[in-house]
C-alpha positions as CSV (number, residue, x, y, z in Angstrom):
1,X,134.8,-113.9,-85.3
2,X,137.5,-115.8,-84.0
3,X,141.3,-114.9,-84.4
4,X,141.9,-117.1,-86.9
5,X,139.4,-116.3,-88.8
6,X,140.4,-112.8,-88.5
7,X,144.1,-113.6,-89.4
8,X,142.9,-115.2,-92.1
9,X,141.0,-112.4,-93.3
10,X,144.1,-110.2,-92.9
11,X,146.0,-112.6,-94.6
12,X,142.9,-112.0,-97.9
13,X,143.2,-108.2,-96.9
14,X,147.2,-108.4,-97.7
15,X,145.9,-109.9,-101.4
16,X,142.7,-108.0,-101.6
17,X,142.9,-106.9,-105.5
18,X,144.4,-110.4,-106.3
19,X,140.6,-112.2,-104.0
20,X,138.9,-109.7,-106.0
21,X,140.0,-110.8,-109.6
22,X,139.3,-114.2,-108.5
23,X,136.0,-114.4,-106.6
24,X,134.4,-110.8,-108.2
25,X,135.5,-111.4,-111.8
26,X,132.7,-109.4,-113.0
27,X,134.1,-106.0,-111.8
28,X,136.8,-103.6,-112.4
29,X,139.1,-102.2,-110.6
30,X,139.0,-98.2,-109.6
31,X,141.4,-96.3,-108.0
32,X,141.7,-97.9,-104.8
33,X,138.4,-100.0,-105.0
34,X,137.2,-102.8,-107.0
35,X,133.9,-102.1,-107.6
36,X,130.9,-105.1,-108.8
37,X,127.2,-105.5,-108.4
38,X,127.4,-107.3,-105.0
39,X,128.9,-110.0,-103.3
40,X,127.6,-112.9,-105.8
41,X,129.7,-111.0,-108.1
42,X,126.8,-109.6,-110.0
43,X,127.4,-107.2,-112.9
44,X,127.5,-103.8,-111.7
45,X,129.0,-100.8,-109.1
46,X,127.3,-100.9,-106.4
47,X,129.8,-102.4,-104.3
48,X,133.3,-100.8,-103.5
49,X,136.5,-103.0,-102.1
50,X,139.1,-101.4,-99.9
51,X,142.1,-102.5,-101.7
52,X,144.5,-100.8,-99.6
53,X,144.7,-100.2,-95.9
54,X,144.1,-96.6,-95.0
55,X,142.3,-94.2,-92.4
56,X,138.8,-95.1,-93.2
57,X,139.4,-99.2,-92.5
58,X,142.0,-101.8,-93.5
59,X,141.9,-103.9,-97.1
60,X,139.3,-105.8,-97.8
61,X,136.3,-104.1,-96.4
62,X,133.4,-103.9,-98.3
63,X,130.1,-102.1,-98.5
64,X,127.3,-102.4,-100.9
65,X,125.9,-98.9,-101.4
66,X,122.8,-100.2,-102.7
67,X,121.9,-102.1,-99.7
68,X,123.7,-101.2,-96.9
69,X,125.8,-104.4,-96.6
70,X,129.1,-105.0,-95.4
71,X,131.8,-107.4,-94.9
72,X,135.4,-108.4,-95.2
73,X,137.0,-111.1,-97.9
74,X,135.3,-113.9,-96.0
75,X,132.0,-112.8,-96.6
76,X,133.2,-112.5,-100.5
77,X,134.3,-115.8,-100.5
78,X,131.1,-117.1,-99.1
79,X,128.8,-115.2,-101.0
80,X,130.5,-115.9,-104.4
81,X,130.7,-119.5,-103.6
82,X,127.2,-119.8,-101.9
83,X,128.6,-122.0,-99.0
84,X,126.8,-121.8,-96.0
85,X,129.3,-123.9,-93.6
86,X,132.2,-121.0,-92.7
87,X,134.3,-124.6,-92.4
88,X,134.0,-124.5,-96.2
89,X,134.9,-120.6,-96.4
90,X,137.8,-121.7,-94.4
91,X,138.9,-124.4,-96.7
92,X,138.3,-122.4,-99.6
93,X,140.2,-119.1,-98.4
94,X,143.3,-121.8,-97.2
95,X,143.3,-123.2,-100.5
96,X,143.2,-119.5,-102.6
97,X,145.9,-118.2,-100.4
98,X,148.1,-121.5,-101.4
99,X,148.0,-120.5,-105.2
100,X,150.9,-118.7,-106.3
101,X,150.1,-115.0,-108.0
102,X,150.3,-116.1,-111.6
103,X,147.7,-119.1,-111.3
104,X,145.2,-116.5,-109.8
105,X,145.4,-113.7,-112.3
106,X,145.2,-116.7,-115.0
107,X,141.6,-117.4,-114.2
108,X,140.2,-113.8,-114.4
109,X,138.8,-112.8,-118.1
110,X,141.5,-110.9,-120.2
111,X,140.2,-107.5,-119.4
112,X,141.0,-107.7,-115.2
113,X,144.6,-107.8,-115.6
114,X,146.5,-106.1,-113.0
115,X,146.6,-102.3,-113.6
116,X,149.0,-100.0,-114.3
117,X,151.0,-98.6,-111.5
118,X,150.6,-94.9,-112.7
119,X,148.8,-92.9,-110.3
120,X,145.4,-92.5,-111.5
121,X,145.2,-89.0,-110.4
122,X,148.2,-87.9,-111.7
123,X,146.7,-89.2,-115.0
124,X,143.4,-87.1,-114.0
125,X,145.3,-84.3,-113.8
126,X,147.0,-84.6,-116.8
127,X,144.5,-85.2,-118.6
128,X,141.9,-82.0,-117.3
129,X,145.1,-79.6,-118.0
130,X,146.0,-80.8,-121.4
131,X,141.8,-79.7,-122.2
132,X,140.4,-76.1,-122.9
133,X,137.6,-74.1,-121.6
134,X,134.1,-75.0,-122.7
135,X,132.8,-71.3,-124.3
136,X,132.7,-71.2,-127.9
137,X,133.3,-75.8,-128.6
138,X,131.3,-78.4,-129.0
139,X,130.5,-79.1,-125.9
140,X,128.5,-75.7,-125.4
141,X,126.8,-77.0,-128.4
142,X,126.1,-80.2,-126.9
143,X,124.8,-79.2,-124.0
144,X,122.6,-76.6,-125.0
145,X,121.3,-79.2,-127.9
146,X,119.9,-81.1,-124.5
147,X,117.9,-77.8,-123.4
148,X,120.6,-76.4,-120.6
149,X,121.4,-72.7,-121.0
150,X,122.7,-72.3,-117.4
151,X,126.5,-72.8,-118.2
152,X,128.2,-70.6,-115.4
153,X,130.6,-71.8,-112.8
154,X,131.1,-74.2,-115.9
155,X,134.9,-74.3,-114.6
156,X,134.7,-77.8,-113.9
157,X,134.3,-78.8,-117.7
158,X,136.2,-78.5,-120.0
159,X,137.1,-79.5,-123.8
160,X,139.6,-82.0,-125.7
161,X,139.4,-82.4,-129.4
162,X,141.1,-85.5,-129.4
163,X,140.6,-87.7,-126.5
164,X,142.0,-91.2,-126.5
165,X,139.2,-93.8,-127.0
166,X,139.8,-97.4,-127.1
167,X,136.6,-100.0,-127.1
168,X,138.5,-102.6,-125.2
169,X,141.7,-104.0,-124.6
170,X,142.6,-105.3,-127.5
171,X,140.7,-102.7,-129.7
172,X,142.6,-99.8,-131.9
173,X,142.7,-96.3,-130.1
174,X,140.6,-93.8,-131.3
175,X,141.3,-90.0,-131.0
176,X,137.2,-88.6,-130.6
177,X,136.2,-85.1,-129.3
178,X,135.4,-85.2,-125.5
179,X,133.8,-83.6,-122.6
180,X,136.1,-83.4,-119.8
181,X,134.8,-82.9,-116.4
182,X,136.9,-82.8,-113.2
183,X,135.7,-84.7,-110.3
184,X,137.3,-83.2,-106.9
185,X,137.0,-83.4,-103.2
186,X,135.4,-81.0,-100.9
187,X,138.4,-78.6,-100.7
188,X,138.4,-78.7,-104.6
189,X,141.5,-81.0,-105.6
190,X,141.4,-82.8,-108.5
191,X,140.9,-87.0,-107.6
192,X,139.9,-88.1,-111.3
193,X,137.5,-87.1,-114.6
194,X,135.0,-88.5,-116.6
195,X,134.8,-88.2,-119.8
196,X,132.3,-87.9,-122.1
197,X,132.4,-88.6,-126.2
198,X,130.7,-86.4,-128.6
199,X,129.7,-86.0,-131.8
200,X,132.1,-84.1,-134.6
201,X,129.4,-81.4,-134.6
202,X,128.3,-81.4,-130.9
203,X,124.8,-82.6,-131.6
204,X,124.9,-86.2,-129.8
205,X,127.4,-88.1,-128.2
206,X,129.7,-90.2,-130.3
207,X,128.3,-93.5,-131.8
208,X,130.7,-95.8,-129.9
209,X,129.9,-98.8,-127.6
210,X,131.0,-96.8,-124.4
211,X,130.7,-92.9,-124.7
212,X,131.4,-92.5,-120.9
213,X,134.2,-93.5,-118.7
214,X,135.7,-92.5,-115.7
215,X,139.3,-92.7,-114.1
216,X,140.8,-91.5,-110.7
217,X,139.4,-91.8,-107.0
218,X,135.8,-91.5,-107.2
219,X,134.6,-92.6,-104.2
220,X,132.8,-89.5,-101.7
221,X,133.7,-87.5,-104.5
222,X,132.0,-85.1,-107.6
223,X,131.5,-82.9,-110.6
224,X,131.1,-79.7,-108.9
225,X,128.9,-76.8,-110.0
226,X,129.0,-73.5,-107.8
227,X,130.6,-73.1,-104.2
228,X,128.1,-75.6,-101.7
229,X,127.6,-74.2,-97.6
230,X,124.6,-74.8,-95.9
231,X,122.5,-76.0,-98.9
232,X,123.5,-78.0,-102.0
233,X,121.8,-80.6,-104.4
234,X,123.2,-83.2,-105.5
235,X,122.4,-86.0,-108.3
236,X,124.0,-88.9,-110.8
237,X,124.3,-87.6,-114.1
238,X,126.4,-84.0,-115.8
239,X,123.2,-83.1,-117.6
240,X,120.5,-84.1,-115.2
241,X,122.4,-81.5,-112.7
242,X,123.2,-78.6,-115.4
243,X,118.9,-79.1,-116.3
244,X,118.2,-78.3,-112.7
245,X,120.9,-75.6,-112.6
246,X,119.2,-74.1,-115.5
247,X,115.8,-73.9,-113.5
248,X,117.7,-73.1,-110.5
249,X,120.9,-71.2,-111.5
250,X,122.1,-70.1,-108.2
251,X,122.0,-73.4,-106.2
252,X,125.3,-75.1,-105.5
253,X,124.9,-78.7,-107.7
254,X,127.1,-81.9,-107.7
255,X,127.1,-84.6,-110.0
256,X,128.4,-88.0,-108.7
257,X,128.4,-89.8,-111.9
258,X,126.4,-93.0,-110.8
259,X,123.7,-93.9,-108.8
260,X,126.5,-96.2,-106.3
261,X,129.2,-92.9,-105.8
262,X,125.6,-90.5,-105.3
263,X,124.7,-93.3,-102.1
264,X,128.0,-92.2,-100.9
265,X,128.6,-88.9,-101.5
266,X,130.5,-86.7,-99.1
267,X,128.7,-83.9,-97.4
268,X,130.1,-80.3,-96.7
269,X,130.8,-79.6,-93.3
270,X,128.1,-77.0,-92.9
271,X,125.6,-78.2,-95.2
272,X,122.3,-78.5,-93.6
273,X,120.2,-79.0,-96.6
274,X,120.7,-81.6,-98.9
275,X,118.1,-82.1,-101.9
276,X,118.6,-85.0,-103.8
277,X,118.2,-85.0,-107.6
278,X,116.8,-88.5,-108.0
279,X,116.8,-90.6,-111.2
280,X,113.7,-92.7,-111.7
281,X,114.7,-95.9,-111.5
282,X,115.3,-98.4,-109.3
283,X,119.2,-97.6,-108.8
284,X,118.1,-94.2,-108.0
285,X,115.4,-95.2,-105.8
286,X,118.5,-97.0,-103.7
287,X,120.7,-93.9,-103.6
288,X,117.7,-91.9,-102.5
289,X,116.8,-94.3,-99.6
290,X,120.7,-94.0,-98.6
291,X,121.5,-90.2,-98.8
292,X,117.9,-89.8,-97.2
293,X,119.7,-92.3,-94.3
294,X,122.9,-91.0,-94.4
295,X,121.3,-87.1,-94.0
296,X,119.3,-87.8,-91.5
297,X,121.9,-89.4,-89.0
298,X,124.3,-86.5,-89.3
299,X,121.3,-83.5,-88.8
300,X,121.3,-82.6,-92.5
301,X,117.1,-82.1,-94.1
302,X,116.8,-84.2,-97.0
303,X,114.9,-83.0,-99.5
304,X,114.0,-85.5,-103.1
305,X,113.4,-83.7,-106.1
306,X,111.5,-86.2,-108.4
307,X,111.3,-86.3,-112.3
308,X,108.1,-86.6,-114.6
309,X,110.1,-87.9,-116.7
310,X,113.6,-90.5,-116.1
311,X,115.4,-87.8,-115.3
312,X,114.9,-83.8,-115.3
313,X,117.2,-84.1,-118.8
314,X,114.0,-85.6,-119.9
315,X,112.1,-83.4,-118.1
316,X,113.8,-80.2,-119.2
317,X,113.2,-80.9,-123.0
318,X,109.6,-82.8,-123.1
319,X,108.4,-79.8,-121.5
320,X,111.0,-76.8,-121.6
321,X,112.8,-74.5,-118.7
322,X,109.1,-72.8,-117.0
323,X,107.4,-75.7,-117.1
324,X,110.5,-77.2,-114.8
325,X,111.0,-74.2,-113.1
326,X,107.3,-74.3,-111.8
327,X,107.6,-78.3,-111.3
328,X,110.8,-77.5,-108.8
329,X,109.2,-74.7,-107.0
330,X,106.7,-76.7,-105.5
331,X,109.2,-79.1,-104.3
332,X,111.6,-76.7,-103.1
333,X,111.9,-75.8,-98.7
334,X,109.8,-72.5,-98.8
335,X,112.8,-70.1,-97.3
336,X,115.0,-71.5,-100.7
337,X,112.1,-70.6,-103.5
338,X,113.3,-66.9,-103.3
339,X,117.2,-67.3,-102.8
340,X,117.6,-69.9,-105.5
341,X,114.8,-69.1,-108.1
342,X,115.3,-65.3,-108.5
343,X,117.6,-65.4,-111.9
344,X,119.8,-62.0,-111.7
345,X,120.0,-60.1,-115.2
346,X,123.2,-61.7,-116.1
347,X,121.9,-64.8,-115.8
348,X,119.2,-64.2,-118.0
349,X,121.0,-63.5,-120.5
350,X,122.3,-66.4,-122.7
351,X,126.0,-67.8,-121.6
352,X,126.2,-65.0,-119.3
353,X,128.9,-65.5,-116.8
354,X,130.5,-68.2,-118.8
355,X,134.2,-69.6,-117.5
């Protein structure tokens, strides 16, 4: 690339989340990523935007997580626009960085507006601490309505009976019973939640449009479920990991919440085992192929642990906890079948260990 056309992608990288509202219209902003289905500005989250400058690159960097792709604004502009002369890119980057802020923002739908400028993860925090401990609330009864009895080192979960819902921007708030799960980095500090909306009586989630939705700094980070070191698994959804928790009750888990933050997950220092808790789908079938990459080039065994089913959720209550037990032993490395399968007494018992 020349220097000009690298000080004119500094010059995007300086405007990064206003390019993004533009030229990715389809996406959302999160934390300090916009996040769409690629580069077209397909519906989806596989692709993350640096919006700020920082340690791991400057604004405006990109990488699809489902394909391995990467660029700067340039390549946005290009792809979104489908030129294929970079004279035109040029003349169409010159022209964007001409408009004034308000003429930008004008041509984004409704729901893109620029953000708040509270701190996401202060909110995250907020949020987690304002909710109780799981024992005894709905969300026990939720979970073990989907089959999964394995509810220590539950810590990360925990319980709000009235959790601010609101089906869109211009939509009435809602105050709904909710599953709050804190999603942290690898030394355990809180860097968002998800939430999930239930049911009055635990049975289902709720019967809105949207029962699940994140906030904070996602990104490398996860739902955390025991203390990882040299082996962990690690998979998309809450439930999918808390099924093969209850099969395997004594192996660190992680949920990343998507299929695009499992691709990019970040590994313990000494892990050296990595089994990955696949959905069966095509989304999951991407994260696989890039964790399986990702392992590999850093000296860490991957390991995939396939459903039956679409997910071990599925698995778990078609066919109940033996029948999944037996169906992960055979996929298990042989030196873990004894350290991870061998349920102490306490576990056996039912919410043994529960905090």
């Amino acid at each position: 690339m020349t220097d000009a056309a690298h000080d004119l992608a500094r010059q995007l990288g300086r405007q990064a989340e206003a390019v993004c509202r533009h030229y990715l219209s389809a996406g959302r902003r999160q934390g300090h990523y916009w996040q769409v289905g690629d580069a077209r500005n397909a519906p989806g989250r596989s692709m993350f935007v640096r919006l700020r400058d920082s340690a791991h690159g400057p604004a405006g960097k990109w990488t699809d997580a489902a394909t391995g792709e990467h660029g700067d604004l340039l390549d946005v502009i290009r792809e979104s626009r489908g030129l294929s002369n970079f004279s035109d890119v040029v003349v169409e980057a010159q022209a964007f960085l001409r408009l004034p802020p308000a003429s930008r923002y004008a041509e984004a739908p409704p729901r893109t507006r620029p953000c708040s400028p509270r701190d996401p993860v202060i909110s995250a925090h907020r949020v987690f601490a304002a909710a109780q401990p799981i024992p005894g609330t709905i969300v026990e009864t939720y979970l073990r309505n989907r089959g999964i009895t394995a509810l220590h080192e539950t810590g990360s979960l925990r319980f709000n009976p009235r959790c601010y819902y609101r089906p869109d921007a211009h939509g009435s708030t809602q105050l709904l019973p909710a599953m709050i799960a804190a999603v942290t980095d690898l030394t355990g500090r809180i860097m968002g939640i998800h939430r999930t909306w239930l049911a009055p009586d635990g049975s289902d989630k709720a019967n809105i449009a949207t029962p699940r939705r994140a906030m904070g700094h996602l990104l490398e980070h996860a739902v955390r479920f025991g203390r990882a070191d040299d082996v962990m698994a690690a998979g998309e959804g809450i439930e999918t990991i808390l099924s093969v928790r209850t099969a395997l009750p004594s192996l660190p888990m992680v949920a990343a919440l998507s299929a695009a933050h499992l691709a990019v997950i970040a590994f313990p220092p000494d892990l050296r085992r990595l089994y990955i808790v696949r959905d069966n789908d095509p989304a999951g079938d991407r994260a696989r192929d890039s964790l399986i990459a990702r392992a590999n080039s850093t000296g860490i065994e991957a390991v995939v642990l396939s459903p039956a089913l679409g997910d071990f959720n599925e698995d778990l209550r078609a066919f109940g906890v033996d029948a999944l037990r037996a169906e992960l032993r055979c996929l298990l490395a042989p030196e873990d079948v004894n350290r991870f399968m061998m349920l102490s007494r306490d576990l056996k018992e039912q919410g043994a260990g529960l905090r």
